[in-house]
N, C-alpha and C positions, 0 to 999 in steps of 0.2 A: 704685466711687468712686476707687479707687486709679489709673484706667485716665485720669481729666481731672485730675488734678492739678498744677496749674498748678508749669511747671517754679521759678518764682520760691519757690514758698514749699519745694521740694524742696531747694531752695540754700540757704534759710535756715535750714532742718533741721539740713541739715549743718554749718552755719557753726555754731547752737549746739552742737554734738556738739563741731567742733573746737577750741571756745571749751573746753569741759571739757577737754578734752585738750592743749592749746595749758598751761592754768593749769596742770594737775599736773607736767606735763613741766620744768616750771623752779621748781618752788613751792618746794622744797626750798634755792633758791638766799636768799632772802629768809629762810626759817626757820634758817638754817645754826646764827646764834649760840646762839639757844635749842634744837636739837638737840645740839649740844656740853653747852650746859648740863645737859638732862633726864640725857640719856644718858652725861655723863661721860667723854665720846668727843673727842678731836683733831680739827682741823679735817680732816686725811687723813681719817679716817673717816666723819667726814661728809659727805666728799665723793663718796662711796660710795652716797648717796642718786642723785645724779644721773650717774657710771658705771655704776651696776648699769641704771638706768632706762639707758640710752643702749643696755647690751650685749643687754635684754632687747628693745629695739627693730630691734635688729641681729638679731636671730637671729629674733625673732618675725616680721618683714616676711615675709621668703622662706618658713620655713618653714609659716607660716601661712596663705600663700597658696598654697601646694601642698596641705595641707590641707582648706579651702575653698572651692578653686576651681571644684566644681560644687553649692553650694551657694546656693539663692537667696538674691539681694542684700539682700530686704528681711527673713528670717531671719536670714541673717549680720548683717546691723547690730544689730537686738534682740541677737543673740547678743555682738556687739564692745561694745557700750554696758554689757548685764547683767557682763560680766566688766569691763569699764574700773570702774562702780560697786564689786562683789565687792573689787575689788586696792585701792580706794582707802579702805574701811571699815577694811581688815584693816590699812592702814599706820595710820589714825586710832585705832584701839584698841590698836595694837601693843604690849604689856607690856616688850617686851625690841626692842634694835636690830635684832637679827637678824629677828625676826617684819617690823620696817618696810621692812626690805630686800624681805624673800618678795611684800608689799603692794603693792610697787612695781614687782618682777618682774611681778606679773601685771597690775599696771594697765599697765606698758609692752605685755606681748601683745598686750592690746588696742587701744593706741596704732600699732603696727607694721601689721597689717593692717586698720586705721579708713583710713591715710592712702592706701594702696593702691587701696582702695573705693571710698572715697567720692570721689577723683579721679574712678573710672572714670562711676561713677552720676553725677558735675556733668557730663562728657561726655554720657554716654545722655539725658539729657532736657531736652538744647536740639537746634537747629540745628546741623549741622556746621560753618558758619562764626561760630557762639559759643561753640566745646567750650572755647577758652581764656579766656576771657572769665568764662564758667563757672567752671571751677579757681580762678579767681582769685577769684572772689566767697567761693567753700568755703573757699579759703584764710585769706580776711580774719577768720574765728574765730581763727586762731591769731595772728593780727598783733594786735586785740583783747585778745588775750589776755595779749600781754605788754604790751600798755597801761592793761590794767587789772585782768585776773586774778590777777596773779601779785603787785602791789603792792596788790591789795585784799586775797587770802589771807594776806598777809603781816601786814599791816595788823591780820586778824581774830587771827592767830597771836598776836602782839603784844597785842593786847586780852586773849584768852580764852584763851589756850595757843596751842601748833601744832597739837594734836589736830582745833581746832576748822577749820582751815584746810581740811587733810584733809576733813573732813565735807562744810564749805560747798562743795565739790570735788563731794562725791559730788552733792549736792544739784542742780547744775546738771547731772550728767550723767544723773540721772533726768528733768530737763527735757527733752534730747538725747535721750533716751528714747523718751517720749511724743511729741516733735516727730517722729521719725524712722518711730516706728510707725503715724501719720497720715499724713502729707505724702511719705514716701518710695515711689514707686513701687513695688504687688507683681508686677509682671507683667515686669523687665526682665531683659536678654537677656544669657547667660552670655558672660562671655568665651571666649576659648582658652584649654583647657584648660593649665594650667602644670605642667610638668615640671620631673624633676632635670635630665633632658639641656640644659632651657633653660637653666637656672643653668649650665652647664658652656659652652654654646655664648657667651652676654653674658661669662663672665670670661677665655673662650679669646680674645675679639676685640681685640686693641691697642689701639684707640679707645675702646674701652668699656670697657676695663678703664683705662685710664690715666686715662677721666673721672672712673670711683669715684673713685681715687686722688686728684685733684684736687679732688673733693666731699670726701672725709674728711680730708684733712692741712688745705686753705683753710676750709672749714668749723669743724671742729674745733682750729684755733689761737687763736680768740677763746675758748674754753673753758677753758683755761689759765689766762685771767686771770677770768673771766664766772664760773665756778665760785664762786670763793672773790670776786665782788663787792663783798657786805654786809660782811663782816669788812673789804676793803680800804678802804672809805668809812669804814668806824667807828675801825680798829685805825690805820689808815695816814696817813687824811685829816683824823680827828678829826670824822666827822660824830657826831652822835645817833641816834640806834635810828629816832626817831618823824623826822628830816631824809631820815634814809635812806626811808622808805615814799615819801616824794614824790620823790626822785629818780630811783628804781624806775619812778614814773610819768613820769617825763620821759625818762628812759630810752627807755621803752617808746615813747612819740611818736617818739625819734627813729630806733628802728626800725622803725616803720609806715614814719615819711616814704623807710628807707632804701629798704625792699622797694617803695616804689611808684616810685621812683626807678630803683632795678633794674630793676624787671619794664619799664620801659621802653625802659630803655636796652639791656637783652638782648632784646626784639625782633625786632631784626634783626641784629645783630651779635656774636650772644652770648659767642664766642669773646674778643675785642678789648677788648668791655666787661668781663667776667670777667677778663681779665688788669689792668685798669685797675684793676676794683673791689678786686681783691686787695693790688694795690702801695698804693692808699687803705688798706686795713686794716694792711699790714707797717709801714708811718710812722708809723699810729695808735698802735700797740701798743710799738715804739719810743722815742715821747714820753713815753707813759704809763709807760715805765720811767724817763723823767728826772721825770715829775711828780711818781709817786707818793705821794711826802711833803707833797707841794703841799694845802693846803686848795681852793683856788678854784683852781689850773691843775690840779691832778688833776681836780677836776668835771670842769672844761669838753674836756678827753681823755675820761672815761669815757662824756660824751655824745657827742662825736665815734665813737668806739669804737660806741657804740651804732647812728647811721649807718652804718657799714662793715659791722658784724657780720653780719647776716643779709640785707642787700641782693645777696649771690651767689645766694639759694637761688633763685628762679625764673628766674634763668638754667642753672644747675647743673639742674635738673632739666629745663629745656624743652630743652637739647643732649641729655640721655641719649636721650630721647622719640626725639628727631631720628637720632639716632647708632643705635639700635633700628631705626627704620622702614626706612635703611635697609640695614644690615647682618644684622640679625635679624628680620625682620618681624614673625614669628611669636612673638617673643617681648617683644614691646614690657611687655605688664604685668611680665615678670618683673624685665628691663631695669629701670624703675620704682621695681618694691619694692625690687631692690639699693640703688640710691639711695638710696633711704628707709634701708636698712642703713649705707648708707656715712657718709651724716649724721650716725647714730648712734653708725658705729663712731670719726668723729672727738670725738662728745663723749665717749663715752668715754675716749678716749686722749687727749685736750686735758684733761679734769677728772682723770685720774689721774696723769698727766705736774703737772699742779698739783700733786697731793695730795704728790709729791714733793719738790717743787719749794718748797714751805714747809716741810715739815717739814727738807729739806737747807739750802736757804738763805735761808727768809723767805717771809715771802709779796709782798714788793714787788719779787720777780724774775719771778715770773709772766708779766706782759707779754712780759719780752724772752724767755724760751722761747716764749710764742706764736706771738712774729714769726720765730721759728726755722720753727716747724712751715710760718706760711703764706709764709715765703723758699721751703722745697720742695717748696711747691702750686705757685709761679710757676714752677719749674724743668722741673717735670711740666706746667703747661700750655704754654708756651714746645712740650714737646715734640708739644703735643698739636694744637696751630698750626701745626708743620712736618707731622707727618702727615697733615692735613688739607689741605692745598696742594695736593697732586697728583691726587686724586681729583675734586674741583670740584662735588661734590656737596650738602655742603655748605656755608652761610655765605661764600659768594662773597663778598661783601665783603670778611671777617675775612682771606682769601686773599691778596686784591689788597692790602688795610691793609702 
């Protein structure tokens, strides 16, 4: 059965799975207040929810694909799904903050090498002139997800506890589950095997390494301020607990519309757009340190902001792919999951640069350290445009530009 399975409902598989995973990955940003409250905890510490998730993304991608990477694909998902569920019960039951930390380390494991994956499998069962086309369907769970996962978990938070949010979490990823262990292909074809040397060979390349960099500082600068969100609409703007859940949803529309906007406009140019999309989020981030106090010009920044924030990532990620095939060929998935790391290691260092950043001077400075961070993503890709000129290999356009 598994051998006709229509590649469309295999996408859709995935796109549930990345829906559960898309909602956990940010749930914590909506729950913030009421996790300070249960637990007694500073908003720094809270924000410990979503850098611990970020660092357990960063280390789980690479290491976990070295792990299972001669593992079949449709065992390894039941396996990535049964742990994403396991991590998300243990933060919902959690007694003590420390225990919802542990919950989230391992829901992140499983977050890290899901995104790795299940890239590769929307590739494997299409046409090779729709492998991206593909990605992008898988991907649309997670775009989804912060349009309405993350401000309906919130929402449940808010009604019934945060406990309950966690649950309703688990819930769909049982669904991810079940979808994944029907519709996912058992029969498909292992990658190249991944090595440590690969990891050594993607961070020894200048071009590749200077991409991470440019994924993890441009990435993770909107983190800084995205972190500690809901407290800045509530504490800063004077929203409502129950104003903020619908914001969150509007929010989220306007970074679906950003990433469809990206994904087209890095296409062909991904370099030139990327540097555009960026200088659009340092102005973003900018205002939103004059609005802050603002009730209605703060909104309409933080929807802005919304726009900017994650319209880099299928660019950011379709140059690594590029910059892999060909420098490293042989190591393209490894290439990849770094990505997926470096993503992660900017929230990280974007949500913990925050946790400082209120506790030293407020939380309405936020923004303008963000726009520090992605001021030297542009500095770093700037450099990544002159190294790229003479080779001609890739992004000829962005060359000539």
């Amino acid at each position: 059965m598994s051998k006709k399975v229509n590649p469309t409902w295999t996408l859709l598989a995935l796109a549930i799975s990345a829906f559960a995973i898309g909602s956990t990955e940010f749930i914590s940003v909506g729950l913030m207040p009421l996790l300070v409250s249960h637990f007694h905890i500073d908003l720094a510490q809270a924000g410990l929810t979503v850098s611990i998730y970020a660092l357990g993304i960063m280390i789980g991608a690479p290491v976990m694909t070295l792990l299972t990477g001669r593992l079949n694909r449709h065992k390894l998902m039941m396996l990535i799904m049964g742990l994403f569920i396991v991590g998300n019960l243990l933060a919902a039951l959690a007694p003590t903050f420390g225990i919802l930390l542990v919950g989230r380390v391992v829901a992140a494991l499983a977050h890290g090498i899901f995104m790795t994956v299940a890239s590769v499998i929307a590739a494997d069962v299409v046409a090779p002139e729709k492998r991206a086309s593909a990605i992008a369907v898988m991907f649309t769970g997670l775009t989804v997800a912060t349009v309405t996962g993350v401000p309906l978990g919130t929402m449940i938070g808010q009604l019934g506890g945060w406990r309950w949010s966690f649950i309703f979490i688990s819930a769909i990823g049982v669904i991810g589950l079940i979808a994944d262990y029907w519709l996912v292909p058992r029969n498909l074809p292992l990658p190249a095997k991944a090595t440590a040397r690969g990891i050594i060979r993607v961070l020894t390349n200048p071009q590749l390494l200077l991409a991470l960099l440019v994924t993890a500082l441009g990435y993770g600068g909107t983190f800084v301020a995205y972190t500690y969100l809901s407290p800045l609409l509530e504490q800063a703007m004077g929203w409502s607990a129950s104003a903020v859940v619908i914001i969150l949803v509007v929010y989220g529309l306007m970074v679906a519309l950003g990433n469809t906007l990206g994904g087209r406009w890095a296409n062909t140019k991904p370099l030139v757009a990327l540097f555009k999309m960026f200088v659009g989020l340092f102005i973003t981030l900018l205002v939103l340190t004059v609005t802050a106090h603002s009730h209605w010009l703060g909104l309409f920044t933080v929807l802005a902001m919304g726009i900017f924030a994650f319209m880099n990532v299928p660019g950011l990620q379709l140059y690594i792919v590029q910059l892999a095939e060909v420098h490293t060929p042989q190591d393209v998935t490894m290439a990849s999951a770094l990505n997926i790391s470096a993503f992660n290691v900017g929230i990280a260092l974007g949500s913990g640069i925050g946790g400082q950043v209120t506790t030293q001077f407020g939380l309405t400075w936020t923004p303008l350290f963000g726009a520090l961070m992605v001021a030297v993503s542009l500095v770093l890709l700037l450099g990544l445009i002159w190294l790229a000129k003479p080779a001609r290999k890739l992004d000829q356009a962005d060359c000539d530009d």
